[in-house]
N, C-alpha and C positions, 0 to 999 in steps of 0.2 A: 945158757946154751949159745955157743958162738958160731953153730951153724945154723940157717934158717931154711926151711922147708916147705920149695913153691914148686910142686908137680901138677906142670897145665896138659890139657888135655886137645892137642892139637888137631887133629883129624876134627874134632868136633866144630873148630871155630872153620874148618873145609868146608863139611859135610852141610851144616846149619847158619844161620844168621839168626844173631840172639837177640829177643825181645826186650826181657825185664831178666835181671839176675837175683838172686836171692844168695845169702851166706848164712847154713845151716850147719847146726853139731850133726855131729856123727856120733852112734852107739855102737862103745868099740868093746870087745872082751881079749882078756888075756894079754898074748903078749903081740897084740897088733898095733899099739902105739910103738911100740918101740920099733917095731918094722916099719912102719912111718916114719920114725924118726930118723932110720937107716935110708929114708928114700927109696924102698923097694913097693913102689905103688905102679901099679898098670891101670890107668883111666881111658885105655881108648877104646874098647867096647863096654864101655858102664852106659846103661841108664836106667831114668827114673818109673816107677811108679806108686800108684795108688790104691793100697788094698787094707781096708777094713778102716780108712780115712787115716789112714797110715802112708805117709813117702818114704818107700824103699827103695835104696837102689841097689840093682842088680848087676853081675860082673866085674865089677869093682874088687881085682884082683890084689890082695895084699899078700906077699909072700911072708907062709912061715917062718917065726923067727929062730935064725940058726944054732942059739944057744936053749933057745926052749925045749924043754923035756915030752911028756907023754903030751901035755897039757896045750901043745900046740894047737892054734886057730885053723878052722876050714878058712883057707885063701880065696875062694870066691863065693862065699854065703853071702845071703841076703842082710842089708846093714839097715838099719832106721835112722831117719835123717831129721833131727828137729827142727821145728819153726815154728812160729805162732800160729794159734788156730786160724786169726786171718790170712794170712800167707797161705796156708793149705787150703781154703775155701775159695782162695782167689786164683789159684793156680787148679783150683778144680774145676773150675766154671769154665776158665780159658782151654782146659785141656779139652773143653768139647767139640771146641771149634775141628773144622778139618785140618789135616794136616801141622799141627804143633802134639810138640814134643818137651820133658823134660830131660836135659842130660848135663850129669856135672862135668864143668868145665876147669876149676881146678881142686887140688887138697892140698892145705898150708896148716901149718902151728901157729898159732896166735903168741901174742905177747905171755898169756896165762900159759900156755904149754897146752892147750889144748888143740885136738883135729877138728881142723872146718874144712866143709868140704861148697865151694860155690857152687851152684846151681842155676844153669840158666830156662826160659821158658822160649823156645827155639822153633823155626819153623824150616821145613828140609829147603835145602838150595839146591835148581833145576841145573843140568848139565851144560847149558850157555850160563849161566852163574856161577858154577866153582872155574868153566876156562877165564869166567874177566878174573875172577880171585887170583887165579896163575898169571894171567895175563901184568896184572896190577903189582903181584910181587916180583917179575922177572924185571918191572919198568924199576921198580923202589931199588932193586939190588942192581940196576945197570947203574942211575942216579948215586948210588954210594962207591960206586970205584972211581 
């Protein structure tokens, strides 16, 4: 494969300040690898949850792939995201605390061809927090002209 496949998910590194990341499989059907493979991934309103000790994540828009037939993928279904049982128990306990969040933050092909999707455990950043983030990028992008 001589193209590689890093769709990050920027609003979220605005919106959040990430704790601990995690790098999980994705449970894909049909023909949604290959619409990955195409890079027609929408990650910026995806996140995560917990249901039946299960992490799904939700909105996680993969666009139908355009030579697929009947047999085409719902684009915004609920996907399963593996990890090891420690990793899910440990991101379960934290999830209790106030205010954090799960949300992926990018989805890549690994060396094997396979979709990973990273996952960070993230707590929301207050409205004087995302102006220094602005504030911080306007100064980095003055610094490089």
């Amino acid at each position: 494969m001589s193209r590689t496949i890093n769709i990050n998910n920027r609003r979220a590194s605005f919106e959040y300040f990430f704790l601990e990341t995690y790098t999980a499989g994705v449970v894909l059907t049909g023909t949604e690898i290959k619409s990955i493979r195409e890079g027609k991934v929408n990650l910026t309103d995806a996140y995560c949850i917990f249901q039946d000790g299960e992490l799904l994540v939700h909105h996680l828009h993969i666009s139908p792939y355009e030579k697929g037939t009947y047999a085409n993928h719902n684009p915004t279904r609920d996907r399963k995201l593996l990890l090891k049982k420690r990793e899910l128990k440990k991101l379960q306990l934290k999830l209790k605390d106030q205010g954090l969040t799960v949300v992926p933050t990018r989805i890549f092909i690994n060396e094997k061809g396979l979709a990973k999707v990273d996952v960070a455990l993230a707590k929301g950043k207050k409205l004087y927090d995302k102006r220094e983030t602005i504030k911080d990028r306007d100064l980095k992008r003055g610094n490089d002209e």
